[in-house]
N, CA, C and O atoms as a CHARMM CRD file, in Angstrom:
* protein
*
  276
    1    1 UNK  N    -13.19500  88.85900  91.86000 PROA 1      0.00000
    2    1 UNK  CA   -12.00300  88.35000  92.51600 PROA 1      0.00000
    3    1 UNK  C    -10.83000  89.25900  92.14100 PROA 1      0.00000
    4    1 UNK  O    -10.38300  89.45500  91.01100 PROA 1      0.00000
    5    2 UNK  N    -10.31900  89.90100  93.58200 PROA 2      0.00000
    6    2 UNK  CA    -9.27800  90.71300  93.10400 PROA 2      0.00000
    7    2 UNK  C     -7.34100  89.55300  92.97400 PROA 2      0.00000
    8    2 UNK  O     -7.30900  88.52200  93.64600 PROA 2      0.00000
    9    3 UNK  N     -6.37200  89.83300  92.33600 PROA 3      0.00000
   10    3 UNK  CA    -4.90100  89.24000  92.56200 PROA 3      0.00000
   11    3 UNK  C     -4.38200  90.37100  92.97200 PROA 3      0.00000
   12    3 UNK  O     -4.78400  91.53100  92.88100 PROA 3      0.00000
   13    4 UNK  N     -3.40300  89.88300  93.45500 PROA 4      0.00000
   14    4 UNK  CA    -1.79800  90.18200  93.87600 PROA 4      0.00000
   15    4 UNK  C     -0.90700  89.82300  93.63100 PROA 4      0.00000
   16    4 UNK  O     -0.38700  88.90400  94.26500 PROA 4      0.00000
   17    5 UNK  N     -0.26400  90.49200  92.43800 PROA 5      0.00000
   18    5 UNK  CA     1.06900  89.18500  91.98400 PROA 5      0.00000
   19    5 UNK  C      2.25300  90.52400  92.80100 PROA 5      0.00000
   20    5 UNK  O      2.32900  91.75300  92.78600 PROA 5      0.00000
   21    6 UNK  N      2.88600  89.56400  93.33700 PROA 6      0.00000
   22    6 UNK  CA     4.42400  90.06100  93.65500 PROA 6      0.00000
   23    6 UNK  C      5.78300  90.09000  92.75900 PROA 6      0.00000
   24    6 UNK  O      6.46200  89.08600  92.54300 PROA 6      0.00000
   25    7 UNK  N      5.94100  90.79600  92.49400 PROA 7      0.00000
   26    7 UNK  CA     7.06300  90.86100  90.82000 PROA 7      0.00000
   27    7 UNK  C      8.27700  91.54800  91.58300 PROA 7      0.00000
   28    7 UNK  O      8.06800  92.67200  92.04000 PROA 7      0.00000
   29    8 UNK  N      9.47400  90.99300  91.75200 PROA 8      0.00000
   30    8 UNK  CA    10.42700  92.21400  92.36600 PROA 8      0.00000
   31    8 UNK  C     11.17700  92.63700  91.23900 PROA 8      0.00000
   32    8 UNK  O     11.45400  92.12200  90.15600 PROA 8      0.00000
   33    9 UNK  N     11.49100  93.97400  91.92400 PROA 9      0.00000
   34    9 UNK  CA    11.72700  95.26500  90.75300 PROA 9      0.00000
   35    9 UNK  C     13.04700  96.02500  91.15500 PROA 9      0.00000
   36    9 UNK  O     13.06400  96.28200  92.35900 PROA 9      0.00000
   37   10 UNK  N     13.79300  96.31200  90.68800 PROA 10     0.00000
   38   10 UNK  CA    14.64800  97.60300  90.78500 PROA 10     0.00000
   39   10 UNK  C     14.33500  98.84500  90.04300 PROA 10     0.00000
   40   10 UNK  O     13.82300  99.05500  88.94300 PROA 10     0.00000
   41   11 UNK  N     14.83700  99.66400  91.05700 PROA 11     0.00000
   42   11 UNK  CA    14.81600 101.51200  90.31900 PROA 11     0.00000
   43   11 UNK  C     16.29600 102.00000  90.56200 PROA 11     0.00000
   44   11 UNK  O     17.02800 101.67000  91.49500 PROA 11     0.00000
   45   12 UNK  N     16.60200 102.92900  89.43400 PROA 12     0.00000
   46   12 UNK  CA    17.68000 103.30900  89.26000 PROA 12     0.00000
   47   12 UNK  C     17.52400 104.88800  88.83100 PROA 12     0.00000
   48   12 UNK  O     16.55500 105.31800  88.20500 PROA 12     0.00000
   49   13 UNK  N     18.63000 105.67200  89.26800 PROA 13     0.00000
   50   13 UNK  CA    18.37100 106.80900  88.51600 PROA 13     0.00000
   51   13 UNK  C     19.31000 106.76400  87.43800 PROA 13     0.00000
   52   13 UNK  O     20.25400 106.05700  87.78900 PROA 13     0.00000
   53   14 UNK  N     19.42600 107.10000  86.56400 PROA 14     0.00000
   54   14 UNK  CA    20.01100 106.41400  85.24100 PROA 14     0.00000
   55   14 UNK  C     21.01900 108.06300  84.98600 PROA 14     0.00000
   56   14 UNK  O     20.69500 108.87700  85.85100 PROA 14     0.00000
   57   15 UNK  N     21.94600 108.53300  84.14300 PROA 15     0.00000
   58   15 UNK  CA    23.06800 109.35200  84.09100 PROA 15     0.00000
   59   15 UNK  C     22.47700 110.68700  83.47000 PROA 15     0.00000
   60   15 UNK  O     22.92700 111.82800  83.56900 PROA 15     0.00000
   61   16 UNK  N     21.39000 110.25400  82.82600 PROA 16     0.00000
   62   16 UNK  CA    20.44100 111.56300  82.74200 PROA 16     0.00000
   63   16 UNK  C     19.45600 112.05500  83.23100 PROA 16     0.00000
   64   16 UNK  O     18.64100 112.71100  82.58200 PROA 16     0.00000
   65   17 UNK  N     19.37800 111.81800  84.44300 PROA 17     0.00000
   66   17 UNK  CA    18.42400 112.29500  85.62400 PROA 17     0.00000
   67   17 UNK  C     17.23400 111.64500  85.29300 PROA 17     0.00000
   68   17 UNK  O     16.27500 112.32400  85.65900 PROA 17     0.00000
   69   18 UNK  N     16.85100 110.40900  84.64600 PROA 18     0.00000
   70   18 UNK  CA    15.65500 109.49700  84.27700 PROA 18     0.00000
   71   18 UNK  C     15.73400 108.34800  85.22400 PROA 18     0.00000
   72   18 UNK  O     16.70200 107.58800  85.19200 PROA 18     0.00000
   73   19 UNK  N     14.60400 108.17000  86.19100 PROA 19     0.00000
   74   19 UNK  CA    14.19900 107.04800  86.38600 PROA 19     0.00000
   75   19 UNK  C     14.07000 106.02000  86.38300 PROA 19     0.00000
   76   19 UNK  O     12.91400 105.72400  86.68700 PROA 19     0.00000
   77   20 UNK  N     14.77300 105.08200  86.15600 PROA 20     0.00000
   78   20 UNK  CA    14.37700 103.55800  85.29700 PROA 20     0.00000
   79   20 UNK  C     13.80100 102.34900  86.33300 PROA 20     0.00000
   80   20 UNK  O     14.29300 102.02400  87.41400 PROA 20     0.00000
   81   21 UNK  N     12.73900 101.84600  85.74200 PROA 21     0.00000
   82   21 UNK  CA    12.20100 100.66700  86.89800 PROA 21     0.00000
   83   21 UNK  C     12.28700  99.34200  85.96700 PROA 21     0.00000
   84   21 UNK  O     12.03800  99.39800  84.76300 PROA 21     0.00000
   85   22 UNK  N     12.57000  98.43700  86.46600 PROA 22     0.00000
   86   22 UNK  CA    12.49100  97.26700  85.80100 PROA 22     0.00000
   87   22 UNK  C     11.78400  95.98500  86.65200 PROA 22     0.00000
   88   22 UNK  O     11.63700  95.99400  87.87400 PROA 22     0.00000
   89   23 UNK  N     11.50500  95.23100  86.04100 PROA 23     0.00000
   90   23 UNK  CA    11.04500  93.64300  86.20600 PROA 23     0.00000
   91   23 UNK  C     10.84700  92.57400  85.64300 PROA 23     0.00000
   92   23 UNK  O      9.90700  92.54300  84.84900 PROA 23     0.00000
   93   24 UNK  N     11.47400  91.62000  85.80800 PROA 24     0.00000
   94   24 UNK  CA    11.17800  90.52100  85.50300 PROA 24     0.00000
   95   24 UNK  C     10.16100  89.61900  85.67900 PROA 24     0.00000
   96   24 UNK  O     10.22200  89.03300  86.76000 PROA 24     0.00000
   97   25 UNK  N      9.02600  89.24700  84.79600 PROA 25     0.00000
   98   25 UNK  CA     8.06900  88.56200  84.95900 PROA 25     0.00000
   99   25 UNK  C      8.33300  87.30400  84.97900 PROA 25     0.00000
  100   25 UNK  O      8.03500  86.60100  85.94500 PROA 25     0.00000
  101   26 UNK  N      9.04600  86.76300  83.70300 PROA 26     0.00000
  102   26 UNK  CA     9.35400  85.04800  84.24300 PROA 26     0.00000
  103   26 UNK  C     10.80100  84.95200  82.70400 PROA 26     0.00000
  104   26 UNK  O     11.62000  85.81900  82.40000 PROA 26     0.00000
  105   27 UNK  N     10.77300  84.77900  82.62500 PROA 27     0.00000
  106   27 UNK  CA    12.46300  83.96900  82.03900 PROA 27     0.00000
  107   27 UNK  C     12.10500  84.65500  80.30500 PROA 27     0.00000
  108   27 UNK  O     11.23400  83.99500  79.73800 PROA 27     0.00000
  109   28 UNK  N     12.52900  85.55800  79.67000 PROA 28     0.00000
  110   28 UNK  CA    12.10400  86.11400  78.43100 PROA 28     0.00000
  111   28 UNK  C     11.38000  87.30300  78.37300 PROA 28     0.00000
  112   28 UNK  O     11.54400  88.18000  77.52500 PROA 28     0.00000
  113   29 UNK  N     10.23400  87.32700  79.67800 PROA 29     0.00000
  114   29 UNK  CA    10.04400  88.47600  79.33600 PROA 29     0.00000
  115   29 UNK  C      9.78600  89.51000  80.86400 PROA 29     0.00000
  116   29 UNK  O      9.26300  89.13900  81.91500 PROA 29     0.00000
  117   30 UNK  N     10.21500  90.54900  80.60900 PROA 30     0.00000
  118   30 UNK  CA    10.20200  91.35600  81.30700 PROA 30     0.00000
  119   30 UNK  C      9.81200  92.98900  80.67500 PROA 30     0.00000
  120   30 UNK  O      9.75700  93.19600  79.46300 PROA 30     0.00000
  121   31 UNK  N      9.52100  94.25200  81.88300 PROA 31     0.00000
  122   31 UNK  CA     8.76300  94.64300  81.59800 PROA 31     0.00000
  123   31 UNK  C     10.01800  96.20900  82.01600 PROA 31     0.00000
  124   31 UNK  O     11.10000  95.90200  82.51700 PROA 31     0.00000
  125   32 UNK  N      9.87400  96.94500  81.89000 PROA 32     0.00000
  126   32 UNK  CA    10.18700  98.91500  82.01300 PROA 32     0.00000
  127   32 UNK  C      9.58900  99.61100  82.44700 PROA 32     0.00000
  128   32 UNK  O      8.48900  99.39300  81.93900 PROA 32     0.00000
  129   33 UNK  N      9.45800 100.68000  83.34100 PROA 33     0.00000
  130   33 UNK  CA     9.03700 101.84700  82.56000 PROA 33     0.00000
  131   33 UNK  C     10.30400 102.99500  83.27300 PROA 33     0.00000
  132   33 UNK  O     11.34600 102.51600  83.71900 PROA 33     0.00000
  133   34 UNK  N     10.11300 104.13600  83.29600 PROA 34     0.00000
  134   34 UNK  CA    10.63700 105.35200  83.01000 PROA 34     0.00000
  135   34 UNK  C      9.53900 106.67500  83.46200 PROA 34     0.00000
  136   34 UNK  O      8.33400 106.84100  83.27300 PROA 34     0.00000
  137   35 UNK  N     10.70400 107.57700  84.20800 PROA 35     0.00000
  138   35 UNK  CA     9.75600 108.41300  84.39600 PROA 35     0.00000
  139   35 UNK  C     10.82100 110.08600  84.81900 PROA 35     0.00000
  140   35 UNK  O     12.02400 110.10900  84.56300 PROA 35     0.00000
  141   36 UNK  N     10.14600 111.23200  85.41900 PROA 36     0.00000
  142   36 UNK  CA    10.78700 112.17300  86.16200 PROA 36     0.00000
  143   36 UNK  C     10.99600 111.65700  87.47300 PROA 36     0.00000
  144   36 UNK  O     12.07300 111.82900  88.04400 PROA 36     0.00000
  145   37 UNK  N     10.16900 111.11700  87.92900 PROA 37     0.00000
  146   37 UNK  CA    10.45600 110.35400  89.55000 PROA 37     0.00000
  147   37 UNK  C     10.31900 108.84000  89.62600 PROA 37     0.00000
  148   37 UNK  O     10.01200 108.02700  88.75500 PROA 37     0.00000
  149   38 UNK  N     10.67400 108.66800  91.08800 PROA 38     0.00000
  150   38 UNK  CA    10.69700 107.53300  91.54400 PROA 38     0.00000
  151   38 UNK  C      9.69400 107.13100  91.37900 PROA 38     0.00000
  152   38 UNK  O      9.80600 106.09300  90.72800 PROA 38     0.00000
  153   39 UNK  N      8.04000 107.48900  91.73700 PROA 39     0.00000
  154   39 UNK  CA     6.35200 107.40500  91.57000 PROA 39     0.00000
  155   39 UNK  C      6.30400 107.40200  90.18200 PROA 39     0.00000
  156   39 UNK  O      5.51100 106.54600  89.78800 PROA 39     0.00000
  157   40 UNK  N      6.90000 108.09100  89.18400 PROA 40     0.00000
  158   40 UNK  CA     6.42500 107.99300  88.36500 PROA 40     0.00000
  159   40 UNK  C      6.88800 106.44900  86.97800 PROA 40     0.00000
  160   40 UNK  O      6.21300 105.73700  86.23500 PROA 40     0.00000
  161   41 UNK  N      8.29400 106.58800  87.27300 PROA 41     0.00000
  162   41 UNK  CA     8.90000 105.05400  87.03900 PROA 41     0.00000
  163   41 UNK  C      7.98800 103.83600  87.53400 PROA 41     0.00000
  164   41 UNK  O      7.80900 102.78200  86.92400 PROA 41     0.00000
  165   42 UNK  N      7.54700 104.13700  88.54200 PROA 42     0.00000
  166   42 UNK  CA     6.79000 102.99900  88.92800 PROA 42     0.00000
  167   42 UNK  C      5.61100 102.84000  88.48100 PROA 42     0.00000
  168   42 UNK  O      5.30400 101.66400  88.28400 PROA 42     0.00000
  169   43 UNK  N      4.71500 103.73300  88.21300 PROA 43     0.00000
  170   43 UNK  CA     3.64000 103.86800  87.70500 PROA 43     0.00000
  171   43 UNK  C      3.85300 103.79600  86.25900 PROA 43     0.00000
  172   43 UNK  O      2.82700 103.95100  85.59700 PROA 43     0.00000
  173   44 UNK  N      4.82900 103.61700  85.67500 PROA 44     0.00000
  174   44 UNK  CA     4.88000 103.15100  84.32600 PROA 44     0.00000
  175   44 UNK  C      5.72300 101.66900  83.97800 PROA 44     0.00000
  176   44 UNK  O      6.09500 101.30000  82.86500 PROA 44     0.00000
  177   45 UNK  N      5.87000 101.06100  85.09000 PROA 45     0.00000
  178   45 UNK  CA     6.49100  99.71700  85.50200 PROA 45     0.00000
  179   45 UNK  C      5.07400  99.05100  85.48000 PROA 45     0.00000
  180   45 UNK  O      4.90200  98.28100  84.53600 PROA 45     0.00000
  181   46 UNK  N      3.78300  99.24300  86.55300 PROA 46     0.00000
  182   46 UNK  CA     2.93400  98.81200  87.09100 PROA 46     0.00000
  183   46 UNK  C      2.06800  98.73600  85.78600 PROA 46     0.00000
  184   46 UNK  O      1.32200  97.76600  85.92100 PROA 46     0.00000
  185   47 UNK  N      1.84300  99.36700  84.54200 PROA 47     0.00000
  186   47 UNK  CA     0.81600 100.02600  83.82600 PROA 47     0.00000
  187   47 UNK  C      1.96900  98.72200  82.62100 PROA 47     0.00000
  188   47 UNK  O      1.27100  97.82200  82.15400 PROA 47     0.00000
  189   48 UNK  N      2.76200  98.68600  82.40200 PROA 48     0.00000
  190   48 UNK  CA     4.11900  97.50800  81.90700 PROA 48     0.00000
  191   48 UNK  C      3.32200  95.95600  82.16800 PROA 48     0.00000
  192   48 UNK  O      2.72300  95.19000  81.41300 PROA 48     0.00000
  193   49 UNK  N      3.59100  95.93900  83.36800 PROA 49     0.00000
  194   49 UNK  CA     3.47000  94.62100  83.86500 PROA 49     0.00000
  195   49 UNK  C      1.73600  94.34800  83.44900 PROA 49     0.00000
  196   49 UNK  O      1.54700  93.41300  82.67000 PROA 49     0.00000
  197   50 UNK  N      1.13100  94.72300  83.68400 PROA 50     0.00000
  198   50 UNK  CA    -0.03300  94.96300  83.67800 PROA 50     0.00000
  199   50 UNK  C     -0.43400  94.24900  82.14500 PROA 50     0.00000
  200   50 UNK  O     -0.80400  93.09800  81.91600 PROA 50     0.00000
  201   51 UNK  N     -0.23300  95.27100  81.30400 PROA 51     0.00000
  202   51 UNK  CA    -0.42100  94.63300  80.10900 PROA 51     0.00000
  203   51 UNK  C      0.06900  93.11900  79.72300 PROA 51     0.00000
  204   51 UNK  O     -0.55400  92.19000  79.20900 PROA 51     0.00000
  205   52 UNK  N      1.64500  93.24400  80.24100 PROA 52     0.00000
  206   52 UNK  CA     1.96600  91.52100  80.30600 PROA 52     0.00000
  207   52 UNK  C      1.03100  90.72900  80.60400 PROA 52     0.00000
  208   52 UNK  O      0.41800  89.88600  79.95000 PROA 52     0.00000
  209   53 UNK  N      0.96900  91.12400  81.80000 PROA 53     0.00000
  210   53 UNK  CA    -0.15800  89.47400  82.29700 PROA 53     0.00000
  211   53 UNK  C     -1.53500  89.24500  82.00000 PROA 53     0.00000
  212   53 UNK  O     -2.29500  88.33600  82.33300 PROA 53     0.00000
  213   54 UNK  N     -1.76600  90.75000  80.97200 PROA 54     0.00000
  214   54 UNK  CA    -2.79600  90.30500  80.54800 PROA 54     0.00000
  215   54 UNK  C     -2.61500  89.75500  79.32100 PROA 54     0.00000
  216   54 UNK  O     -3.43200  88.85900  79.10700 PROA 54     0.00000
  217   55 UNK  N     -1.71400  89.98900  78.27300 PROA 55     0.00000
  218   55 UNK  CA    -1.13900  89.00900  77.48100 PROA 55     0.00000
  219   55 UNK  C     -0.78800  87.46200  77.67100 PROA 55     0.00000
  220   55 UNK  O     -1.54000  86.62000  77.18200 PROA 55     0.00000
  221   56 UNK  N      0.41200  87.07000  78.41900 PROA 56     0.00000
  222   56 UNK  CA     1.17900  86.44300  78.95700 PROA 56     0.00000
  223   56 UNK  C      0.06700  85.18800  80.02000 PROA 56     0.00000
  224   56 UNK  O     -0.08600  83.99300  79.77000 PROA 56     0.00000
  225   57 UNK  N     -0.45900  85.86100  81.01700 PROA 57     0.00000
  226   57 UNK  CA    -1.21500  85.37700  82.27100 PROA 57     0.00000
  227   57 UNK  C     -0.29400  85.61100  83.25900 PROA 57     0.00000
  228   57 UNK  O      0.60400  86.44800  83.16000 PROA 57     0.00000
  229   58 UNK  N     -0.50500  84.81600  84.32800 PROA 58     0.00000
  230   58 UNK  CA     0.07400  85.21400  85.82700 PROA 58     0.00000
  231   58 UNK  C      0.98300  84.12200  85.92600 PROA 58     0.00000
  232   58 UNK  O      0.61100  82.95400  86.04000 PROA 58     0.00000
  233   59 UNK  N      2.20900  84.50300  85.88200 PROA 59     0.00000
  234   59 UNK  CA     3.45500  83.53000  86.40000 PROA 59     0.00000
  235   59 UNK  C      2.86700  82.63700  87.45700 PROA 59     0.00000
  236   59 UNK  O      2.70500  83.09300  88.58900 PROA 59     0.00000
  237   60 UNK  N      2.44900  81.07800  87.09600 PROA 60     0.00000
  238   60 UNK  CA     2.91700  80.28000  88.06600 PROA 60     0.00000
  239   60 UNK  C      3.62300  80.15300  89.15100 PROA 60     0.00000
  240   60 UNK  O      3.19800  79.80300  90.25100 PROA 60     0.00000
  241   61 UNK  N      5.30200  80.58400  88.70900 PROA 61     0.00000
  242   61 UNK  CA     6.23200  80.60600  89.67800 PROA 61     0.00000
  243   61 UNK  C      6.22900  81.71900  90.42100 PROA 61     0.00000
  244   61 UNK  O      7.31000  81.99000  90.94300 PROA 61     0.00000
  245   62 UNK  N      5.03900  82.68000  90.69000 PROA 62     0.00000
  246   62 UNK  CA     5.11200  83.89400  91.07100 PROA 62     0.00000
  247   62 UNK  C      3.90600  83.76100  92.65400 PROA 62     0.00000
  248   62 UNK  O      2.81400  83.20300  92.55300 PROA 62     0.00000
  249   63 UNK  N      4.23600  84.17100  93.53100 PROA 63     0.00000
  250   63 UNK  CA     3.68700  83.97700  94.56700 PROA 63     0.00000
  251   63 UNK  C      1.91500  84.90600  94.53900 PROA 63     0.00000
  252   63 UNK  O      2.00700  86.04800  94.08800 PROA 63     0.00000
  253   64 UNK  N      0.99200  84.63200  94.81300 PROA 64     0.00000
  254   64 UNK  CA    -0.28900  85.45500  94.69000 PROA 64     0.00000
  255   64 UNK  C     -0.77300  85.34200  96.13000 PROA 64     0.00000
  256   64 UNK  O     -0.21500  84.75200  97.05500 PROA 64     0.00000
  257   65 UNK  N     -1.66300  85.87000  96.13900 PROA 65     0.00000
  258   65 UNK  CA    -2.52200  86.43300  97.42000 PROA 65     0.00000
  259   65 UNK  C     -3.94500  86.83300  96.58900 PROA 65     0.00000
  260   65 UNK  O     -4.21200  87.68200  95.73700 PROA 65     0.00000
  261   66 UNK  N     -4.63000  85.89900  97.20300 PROA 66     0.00000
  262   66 UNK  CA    -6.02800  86.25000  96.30700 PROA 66     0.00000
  263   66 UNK  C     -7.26900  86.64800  97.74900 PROA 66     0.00000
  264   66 UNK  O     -7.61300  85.98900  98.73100 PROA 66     0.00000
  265   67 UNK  N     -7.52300  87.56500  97.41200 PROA 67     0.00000
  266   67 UNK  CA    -8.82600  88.19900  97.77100 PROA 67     0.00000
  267   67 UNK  C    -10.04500  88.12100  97.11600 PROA 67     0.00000
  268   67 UNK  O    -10.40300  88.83700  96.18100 PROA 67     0.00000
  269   68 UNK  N    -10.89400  86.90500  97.82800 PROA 68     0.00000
  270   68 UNK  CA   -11.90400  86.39400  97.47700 PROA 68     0.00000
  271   68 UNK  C    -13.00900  86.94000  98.09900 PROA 68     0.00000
  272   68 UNK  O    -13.05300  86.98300  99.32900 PROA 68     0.00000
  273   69 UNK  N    -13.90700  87.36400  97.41300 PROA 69     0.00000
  274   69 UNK  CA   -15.46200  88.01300  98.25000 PROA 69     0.00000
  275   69 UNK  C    -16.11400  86.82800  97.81300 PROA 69     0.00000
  276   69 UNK  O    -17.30000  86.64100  98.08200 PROA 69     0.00000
């Protein structure tokens, strides 16, 4: 069984030409990452979150889409 959690995020380019992505998972904790690009901020946001919910679990209050075989 694959998920889909939907997490909304902002990216910023920050004053030293760095990347910054952020998200909020649910009320305390939230997640970063950082990069040279826009792809790459994100891919260290995604690889962030990731670990959360495997800590944490999957926000309740967070909308899913499950793909069931």
């Amino acid at each position: 069984m694959s998920r889909v959690v939907h997490v909304p995020y902002t990216v910023k380019l920050d004053e030293d030409g760095v990347w910054c992505a952020h998200a909020q998972l649910r009320a305390g904790v939230g997640a970063n990452g950082e990069g040279g690009t826009r792809e790459a901020a994100l891919a260290d946001l995604r690889e962030a979150l990731t670990g959360l919910i495997a800590e944490f679990g999957v926000p309740e209050e967070m909308t899913l889409t499950l793909d069931v075989a």
